[in-house]
PDB file of the backbone (N, CA, C, O) and the ligand in Angstrom, with CONECT records:
HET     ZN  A 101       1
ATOM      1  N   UNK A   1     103.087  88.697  28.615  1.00  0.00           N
ATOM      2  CA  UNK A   1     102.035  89.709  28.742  1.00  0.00           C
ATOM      3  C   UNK A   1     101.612  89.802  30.194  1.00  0.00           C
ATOM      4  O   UNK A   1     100.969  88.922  30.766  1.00  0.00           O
ATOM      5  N   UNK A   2     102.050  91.018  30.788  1.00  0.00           N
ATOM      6  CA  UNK A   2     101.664  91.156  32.390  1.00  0.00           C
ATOM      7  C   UNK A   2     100.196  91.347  32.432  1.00  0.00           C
ATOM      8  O   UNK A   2      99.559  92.171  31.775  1.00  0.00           O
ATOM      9  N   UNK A   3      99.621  90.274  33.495  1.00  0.00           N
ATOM     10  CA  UNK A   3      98.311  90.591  33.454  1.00  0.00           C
ATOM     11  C   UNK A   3      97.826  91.627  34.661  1.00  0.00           C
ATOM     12  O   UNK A   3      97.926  91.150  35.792  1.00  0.00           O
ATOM     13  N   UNK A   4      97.320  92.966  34.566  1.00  0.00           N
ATOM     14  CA  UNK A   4      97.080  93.386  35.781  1.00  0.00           C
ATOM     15  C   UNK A   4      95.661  93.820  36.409  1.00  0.00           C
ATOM     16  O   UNK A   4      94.804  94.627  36.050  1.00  0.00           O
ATOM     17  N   UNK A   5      95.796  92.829  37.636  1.00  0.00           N
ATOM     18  CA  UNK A   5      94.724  92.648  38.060  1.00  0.00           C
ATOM     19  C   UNK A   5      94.118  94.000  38.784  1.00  0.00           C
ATOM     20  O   UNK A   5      94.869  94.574  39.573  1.00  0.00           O
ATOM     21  N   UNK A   6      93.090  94.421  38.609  1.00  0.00           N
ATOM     22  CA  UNK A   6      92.180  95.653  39.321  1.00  0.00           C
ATOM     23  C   UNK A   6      91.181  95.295  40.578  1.00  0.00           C
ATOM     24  O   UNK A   6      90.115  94.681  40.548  1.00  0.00           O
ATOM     25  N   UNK A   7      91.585  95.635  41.225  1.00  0.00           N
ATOM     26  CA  UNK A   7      90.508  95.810  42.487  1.00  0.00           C
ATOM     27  C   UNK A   7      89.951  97.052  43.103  1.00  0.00           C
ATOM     28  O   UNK A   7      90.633  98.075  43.176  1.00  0.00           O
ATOM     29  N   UNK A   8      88.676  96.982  43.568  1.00  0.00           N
ATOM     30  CA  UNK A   8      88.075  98.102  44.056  1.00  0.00           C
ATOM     31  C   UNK A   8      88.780  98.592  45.453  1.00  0.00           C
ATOM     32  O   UNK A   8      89.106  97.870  46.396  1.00  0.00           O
ATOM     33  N   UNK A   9      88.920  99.926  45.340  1.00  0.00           N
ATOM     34  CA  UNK A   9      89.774 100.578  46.751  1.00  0.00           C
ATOM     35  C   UNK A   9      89.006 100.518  47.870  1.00  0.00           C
ATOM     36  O   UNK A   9      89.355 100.767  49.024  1.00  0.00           O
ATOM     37  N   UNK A  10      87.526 100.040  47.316  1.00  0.00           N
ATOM     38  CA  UNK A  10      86.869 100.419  48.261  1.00  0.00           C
ATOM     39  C   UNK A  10      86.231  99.444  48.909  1.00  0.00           C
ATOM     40  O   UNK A  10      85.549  99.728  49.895  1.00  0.00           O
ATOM     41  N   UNK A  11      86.334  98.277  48.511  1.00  0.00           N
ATOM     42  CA  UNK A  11      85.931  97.415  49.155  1.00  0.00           C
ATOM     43  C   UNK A  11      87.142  96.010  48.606  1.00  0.00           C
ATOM     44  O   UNK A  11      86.945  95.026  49.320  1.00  0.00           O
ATOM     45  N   UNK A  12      87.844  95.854  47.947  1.00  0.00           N
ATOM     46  CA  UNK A  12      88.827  95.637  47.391  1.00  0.00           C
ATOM     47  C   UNK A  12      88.384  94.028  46.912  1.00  0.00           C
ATOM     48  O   UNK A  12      89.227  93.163  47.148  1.00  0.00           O
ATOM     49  N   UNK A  13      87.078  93.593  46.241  1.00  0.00           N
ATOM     50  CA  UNK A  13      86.559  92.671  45.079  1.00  0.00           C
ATOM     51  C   UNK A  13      87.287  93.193  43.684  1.00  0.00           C
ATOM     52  O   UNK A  13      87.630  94.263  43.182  1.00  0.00           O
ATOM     53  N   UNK A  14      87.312  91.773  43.365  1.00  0.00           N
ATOM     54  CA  UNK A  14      87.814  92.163  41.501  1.00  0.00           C
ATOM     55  C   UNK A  14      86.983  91.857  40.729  1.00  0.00           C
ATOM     56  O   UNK A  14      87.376  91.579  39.596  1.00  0.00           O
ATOM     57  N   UNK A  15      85.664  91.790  40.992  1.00  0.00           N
ATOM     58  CA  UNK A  15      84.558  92.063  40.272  1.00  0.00           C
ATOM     59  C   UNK A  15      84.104  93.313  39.711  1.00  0.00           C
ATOM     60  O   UNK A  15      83.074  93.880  40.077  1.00  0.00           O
ATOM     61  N   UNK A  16      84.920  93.750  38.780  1.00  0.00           N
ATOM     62  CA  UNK A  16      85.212  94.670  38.410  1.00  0.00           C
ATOM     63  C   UNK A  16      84.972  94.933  36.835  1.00  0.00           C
ATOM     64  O   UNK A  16      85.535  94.064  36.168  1.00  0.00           O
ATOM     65  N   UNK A  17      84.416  95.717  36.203  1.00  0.00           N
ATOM     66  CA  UNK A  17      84.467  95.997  34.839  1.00  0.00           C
ATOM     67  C   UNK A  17      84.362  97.445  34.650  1.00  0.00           C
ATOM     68  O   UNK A  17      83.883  98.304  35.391  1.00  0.00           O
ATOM     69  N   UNK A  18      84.953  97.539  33.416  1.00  0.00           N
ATOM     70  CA  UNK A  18      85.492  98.609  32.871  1.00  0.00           C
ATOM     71  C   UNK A  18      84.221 100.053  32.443  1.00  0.00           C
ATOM     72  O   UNK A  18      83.111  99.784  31.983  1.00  0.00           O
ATOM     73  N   UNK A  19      84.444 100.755  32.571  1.00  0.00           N
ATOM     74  CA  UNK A  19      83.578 101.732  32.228  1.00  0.00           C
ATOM     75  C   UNK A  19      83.845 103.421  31.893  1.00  0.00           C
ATOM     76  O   UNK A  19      83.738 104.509  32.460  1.00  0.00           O
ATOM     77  N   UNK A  20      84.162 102.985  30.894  1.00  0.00           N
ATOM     78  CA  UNK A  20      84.201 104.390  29.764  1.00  0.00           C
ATOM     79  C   UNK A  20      85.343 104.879  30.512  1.00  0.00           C
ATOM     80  O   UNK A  20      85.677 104.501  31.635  1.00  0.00           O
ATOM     81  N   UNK A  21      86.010 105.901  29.672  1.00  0.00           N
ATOM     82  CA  UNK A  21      87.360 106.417  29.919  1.00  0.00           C
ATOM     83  C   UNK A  21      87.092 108.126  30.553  1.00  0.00           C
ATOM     84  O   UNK A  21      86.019 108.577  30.150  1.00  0.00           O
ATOM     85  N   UNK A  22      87.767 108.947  31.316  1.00  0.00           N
ATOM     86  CA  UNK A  22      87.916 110.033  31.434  1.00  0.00           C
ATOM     87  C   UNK A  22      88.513 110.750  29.701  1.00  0.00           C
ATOM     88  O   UNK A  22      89.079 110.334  28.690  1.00  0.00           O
ATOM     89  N   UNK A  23      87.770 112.413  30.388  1.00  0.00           N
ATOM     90  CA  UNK A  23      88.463 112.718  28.609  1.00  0.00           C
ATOM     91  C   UNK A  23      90.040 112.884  28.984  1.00  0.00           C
ATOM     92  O   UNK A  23      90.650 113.226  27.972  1.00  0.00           O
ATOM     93  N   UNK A  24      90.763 112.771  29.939  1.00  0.00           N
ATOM     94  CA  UNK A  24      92.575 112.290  29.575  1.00  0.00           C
ATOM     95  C   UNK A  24      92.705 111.133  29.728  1.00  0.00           C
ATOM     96  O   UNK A  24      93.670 110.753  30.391  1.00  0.00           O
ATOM     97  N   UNK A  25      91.809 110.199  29.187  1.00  0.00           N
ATOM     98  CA  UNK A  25      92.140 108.959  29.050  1.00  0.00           C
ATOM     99  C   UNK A  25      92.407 107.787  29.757  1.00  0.00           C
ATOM    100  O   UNK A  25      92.428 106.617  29.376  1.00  0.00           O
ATOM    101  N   UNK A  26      92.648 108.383  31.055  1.00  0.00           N
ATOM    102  CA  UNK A  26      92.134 106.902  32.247  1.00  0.00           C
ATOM    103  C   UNK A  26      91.238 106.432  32.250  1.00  0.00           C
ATOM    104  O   UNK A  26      90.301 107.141  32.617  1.00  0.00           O
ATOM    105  N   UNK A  27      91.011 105.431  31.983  1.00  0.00           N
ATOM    106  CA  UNK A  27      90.550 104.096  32.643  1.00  0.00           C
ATOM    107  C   UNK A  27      89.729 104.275  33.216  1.00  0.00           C
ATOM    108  O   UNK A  27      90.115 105.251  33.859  1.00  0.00           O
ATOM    109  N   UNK A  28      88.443 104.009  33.643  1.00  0.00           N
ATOM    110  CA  UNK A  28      87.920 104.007  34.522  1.00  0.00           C
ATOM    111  C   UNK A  28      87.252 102.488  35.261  1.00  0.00           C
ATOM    112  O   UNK A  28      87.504 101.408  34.726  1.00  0.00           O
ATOM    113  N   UNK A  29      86.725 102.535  36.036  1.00  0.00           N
ATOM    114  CA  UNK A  29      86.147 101.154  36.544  1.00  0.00           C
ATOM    115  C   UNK A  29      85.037 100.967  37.423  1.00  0.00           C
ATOM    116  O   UNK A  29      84.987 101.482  38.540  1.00  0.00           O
ATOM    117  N   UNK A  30      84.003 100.122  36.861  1.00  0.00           N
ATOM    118  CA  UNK A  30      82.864 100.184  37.891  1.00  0.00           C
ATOM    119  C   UNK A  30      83.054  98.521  38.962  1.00  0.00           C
ATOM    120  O   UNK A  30      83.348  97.382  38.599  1.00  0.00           O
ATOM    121  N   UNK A  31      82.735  99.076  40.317  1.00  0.00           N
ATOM    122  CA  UNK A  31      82.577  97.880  41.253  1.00  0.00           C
ATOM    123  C   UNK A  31      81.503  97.347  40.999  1.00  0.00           C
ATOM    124  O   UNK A  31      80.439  97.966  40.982  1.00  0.00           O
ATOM    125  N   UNK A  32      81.641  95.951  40.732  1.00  0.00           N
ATOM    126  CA  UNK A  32      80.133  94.987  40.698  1.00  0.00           C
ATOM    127  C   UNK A  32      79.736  94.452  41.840  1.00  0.00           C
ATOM    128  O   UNK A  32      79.346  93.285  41.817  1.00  0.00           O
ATOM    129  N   UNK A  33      79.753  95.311  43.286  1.00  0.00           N
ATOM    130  CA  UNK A  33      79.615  94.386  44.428  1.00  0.00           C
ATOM    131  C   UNK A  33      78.497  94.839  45.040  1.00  0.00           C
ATOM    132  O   UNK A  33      78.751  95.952  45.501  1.00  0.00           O
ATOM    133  N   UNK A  34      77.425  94.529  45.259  1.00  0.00           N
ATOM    134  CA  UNK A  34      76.223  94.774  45.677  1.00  0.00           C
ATOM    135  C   UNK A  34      76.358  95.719  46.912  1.00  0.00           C
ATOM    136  O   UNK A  34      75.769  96.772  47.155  1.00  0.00           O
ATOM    137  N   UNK A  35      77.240  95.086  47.572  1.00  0.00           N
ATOM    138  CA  UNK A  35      77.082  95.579  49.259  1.00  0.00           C
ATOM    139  C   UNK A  35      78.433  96.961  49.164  1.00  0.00           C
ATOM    140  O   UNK A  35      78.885  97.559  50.140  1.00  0.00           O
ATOM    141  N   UNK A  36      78.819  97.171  47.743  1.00  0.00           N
ATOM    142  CA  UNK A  36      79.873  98.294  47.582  1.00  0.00           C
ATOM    143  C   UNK A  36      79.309  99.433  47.289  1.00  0.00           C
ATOM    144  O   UNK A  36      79.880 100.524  47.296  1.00  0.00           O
ATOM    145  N   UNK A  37      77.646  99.130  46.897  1.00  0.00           N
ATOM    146  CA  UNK A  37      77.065 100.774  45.867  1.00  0.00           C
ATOM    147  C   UNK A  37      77.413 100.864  44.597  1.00  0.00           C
ATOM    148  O   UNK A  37      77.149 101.829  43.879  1.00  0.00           O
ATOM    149  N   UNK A  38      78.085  99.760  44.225  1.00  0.00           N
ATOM    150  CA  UNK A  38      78.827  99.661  43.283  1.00  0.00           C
ATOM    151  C   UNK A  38      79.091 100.654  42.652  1.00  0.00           C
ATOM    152  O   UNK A  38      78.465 101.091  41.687  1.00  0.00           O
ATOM    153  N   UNK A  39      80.419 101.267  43.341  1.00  0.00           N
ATOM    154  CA  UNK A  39      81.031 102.298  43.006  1.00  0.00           C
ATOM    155  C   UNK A  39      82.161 102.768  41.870  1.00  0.00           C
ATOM    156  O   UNK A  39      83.116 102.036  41.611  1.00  0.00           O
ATOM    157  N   UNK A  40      82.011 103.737  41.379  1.00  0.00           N
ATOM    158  CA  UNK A  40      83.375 103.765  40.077  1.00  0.00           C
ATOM    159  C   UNK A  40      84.383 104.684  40.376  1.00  0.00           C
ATOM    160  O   UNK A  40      84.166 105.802  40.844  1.00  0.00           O
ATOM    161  N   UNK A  41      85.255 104.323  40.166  1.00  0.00           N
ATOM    162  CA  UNK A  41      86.531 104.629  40.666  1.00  0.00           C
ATOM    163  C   UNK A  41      87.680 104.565  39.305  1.00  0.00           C
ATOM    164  O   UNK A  41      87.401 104.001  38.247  1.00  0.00           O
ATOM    165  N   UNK A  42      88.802 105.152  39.533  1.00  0.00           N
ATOM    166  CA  UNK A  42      89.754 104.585  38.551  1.00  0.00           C
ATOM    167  C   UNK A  42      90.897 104.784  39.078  1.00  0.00           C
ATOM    168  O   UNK A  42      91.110 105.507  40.051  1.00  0.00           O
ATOM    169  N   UNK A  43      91.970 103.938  38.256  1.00  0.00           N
ATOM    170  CA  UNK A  43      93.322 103.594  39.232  1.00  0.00           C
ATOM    171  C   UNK A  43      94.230 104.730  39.114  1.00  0.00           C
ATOM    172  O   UNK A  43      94.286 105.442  38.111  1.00  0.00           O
ATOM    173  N   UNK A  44      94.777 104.848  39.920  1.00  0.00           N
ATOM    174  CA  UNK A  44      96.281 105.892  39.137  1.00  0.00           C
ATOM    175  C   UNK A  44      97.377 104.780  39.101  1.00  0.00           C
ATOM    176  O   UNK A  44      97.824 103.746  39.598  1.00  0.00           O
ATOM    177  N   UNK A  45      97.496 105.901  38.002  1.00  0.00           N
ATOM    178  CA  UNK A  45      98.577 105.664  37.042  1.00  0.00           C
ATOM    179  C   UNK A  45      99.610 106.089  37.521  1.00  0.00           C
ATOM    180  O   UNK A  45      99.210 106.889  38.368  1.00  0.00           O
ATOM    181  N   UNK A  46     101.530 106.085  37.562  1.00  0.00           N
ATOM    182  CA  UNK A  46     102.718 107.116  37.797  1.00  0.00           C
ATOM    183  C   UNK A  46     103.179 106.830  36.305  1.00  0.00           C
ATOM    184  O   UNK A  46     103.619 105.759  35.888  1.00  0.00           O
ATOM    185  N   UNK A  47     103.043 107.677  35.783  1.00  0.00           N
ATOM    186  CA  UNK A  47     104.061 108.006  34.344  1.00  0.00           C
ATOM    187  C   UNK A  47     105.574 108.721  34.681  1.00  0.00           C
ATOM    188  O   UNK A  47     105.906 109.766  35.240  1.00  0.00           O
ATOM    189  N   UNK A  48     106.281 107.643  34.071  1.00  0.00           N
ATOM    190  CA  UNK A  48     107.286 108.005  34.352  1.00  0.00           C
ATOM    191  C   UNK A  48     108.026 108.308  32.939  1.00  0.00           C
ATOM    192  O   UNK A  48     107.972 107.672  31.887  1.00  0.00           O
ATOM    193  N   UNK A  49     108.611 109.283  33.208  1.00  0.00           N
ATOM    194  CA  UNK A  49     109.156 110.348  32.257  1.00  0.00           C
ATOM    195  C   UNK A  49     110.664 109.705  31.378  1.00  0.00           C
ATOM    196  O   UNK A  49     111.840 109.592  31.725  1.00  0.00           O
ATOM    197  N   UNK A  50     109.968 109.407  30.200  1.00  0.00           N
ATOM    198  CA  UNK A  50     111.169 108.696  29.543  1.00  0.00           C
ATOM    199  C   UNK A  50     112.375 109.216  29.223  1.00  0.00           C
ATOM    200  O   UNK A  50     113.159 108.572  28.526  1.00  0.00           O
ATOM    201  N   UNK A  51     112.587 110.108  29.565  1.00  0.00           N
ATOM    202  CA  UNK A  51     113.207 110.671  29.598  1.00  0.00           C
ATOM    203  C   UNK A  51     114.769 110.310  30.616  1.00  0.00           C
ATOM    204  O   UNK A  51     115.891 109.863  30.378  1.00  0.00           O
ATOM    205  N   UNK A  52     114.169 110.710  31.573  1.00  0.00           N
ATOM    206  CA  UNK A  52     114.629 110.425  32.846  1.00  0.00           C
ATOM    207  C   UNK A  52     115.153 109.333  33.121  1.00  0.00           C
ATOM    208  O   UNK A  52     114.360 108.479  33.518  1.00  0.00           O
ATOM    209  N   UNK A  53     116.557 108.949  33.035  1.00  0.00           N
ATOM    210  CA  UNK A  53     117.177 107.368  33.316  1.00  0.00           C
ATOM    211  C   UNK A  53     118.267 107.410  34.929  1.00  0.00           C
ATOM    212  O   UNK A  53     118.818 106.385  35.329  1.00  0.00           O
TER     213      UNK A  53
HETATM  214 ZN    ZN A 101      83.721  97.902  45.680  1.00  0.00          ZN2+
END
């Protein structure tokens, strides 16, 4: 089970927790860092097209 770790782009702590999804379904994430504004952000994703080998 790959564990993958999230960090803030913006100040790049992994004090990080999750916070509610966009309505297409990303992820989203709030920074828990005082001196960040604790800002929310979410990661991108590349979907890659299964298709495609
Ligand atoms: Zn931050």
């Amino acid at each position: 089970m790959a564990k993958v770790e999230v960090r803030c782009p913006y100040c790049g702590t992994n004090e990080i927790v999750k916070y509610g999804k966009e309505k297409t379904g990303v992820q989203r994430y709030k920074c828990m860092n005082k001196e960040c504004c604790r800002k929310i952000f979410q990661l991108e994703y590349v979907i890659v097209d299964p298709i495609r080998q």
